[in-house]
C-alpha positions as CSV (number, residue, x, y, z in Angstrom):
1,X,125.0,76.1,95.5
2,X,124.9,74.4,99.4
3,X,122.2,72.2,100.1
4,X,122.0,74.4,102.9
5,X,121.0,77.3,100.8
6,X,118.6,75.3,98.7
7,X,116.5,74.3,101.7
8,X,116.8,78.1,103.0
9,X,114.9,78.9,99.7
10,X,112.8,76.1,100.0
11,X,111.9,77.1,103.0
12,X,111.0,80.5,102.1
13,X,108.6,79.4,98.9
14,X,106.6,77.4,101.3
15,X,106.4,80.5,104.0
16,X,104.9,83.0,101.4
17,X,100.6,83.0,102.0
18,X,100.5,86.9,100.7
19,X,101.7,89.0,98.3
20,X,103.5,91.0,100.7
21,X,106.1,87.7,101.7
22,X,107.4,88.1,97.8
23,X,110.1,90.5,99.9
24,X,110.9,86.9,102.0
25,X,111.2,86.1,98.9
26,X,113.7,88.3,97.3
27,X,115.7,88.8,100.2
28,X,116.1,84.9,100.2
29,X,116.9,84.7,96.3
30,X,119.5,87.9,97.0
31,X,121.5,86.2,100.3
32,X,122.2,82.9,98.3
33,X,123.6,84.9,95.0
34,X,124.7,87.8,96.5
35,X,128.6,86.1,96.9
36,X,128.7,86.2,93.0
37,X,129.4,88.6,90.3
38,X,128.8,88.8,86.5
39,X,127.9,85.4,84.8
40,X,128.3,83.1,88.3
41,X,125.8,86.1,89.8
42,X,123.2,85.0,87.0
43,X,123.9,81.2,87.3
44,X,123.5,81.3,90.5
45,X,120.4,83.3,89.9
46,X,118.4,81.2,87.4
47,X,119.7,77.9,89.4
48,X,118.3,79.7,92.5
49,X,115.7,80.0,91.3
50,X,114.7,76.3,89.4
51,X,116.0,74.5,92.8
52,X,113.0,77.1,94.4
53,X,109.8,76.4,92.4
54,X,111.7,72.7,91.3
55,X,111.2,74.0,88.1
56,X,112.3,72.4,84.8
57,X,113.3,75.1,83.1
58,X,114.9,78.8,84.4
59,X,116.9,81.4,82.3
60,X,116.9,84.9,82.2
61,X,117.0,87.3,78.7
62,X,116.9,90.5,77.8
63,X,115.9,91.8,74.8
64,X,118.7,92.5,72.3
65,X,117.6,95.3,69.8
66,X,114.7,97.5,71.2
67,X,112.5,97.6,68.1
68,X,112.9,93.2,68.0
69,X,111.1,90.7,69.6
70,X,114.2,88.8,69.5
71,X,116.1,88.1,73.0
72,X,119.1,87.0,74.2
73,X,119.2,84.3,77.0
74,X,122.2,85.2,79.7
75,X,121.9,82.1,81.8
76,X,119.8,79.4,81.9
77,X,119.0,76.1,83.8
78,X,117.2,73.2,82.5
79,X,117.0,69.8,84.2
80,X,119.1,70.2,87.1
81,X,122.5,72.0,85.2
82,X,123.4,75.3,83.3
83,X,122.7,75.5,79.7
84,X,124.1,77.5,77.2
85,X,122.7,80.5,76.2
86,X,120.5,81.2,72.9
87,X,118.8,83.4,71.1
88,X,115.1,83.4,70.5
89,X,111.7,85.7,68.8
């Protein structure tokens, strides 16, 4: 991801004061994925997304039988790179 990008989302976390600027939000998270597809969309997403908040950790999972807690991470990142994914309950 560009610095350039970063500092656009940056920008945007420190704009929001309401509830209703979570669309500034959005629309900011969406314009710095939105040239990616598949895995890279969700990279791009979760590292988005930790570069943002400066979070530690970021991944996103879904859940992988409907009657389990147990859940499947798609993309994660942790400390400044991607990680792989895992499996969790």
């Amino acid at each position: 991801m560009s610095q350039d990008l970063i500092e656009t989302l940056r920008s945007a976390s420190t704009a929001l004061s309401a509830p209703d600027d979570a669309d500034l939000l959005i629309l900011s998270l969406l314009t710095a994925s939105s040239p990616f597809t598949g895995t890279k969309y969700l990279d791009n997403v979760v590292e988005s997304l930790g570069n943002l908040f400066d979070a530690d950790t970021t991944f996103l999972a879904r859940r992988i039988d409907p009657d389990s807690p147990m859940v499947r991470v798609l993309a994660a990142w942790k400390d400044g790179a991607h990680k792989e994914s895992w499996d969790y309950d």
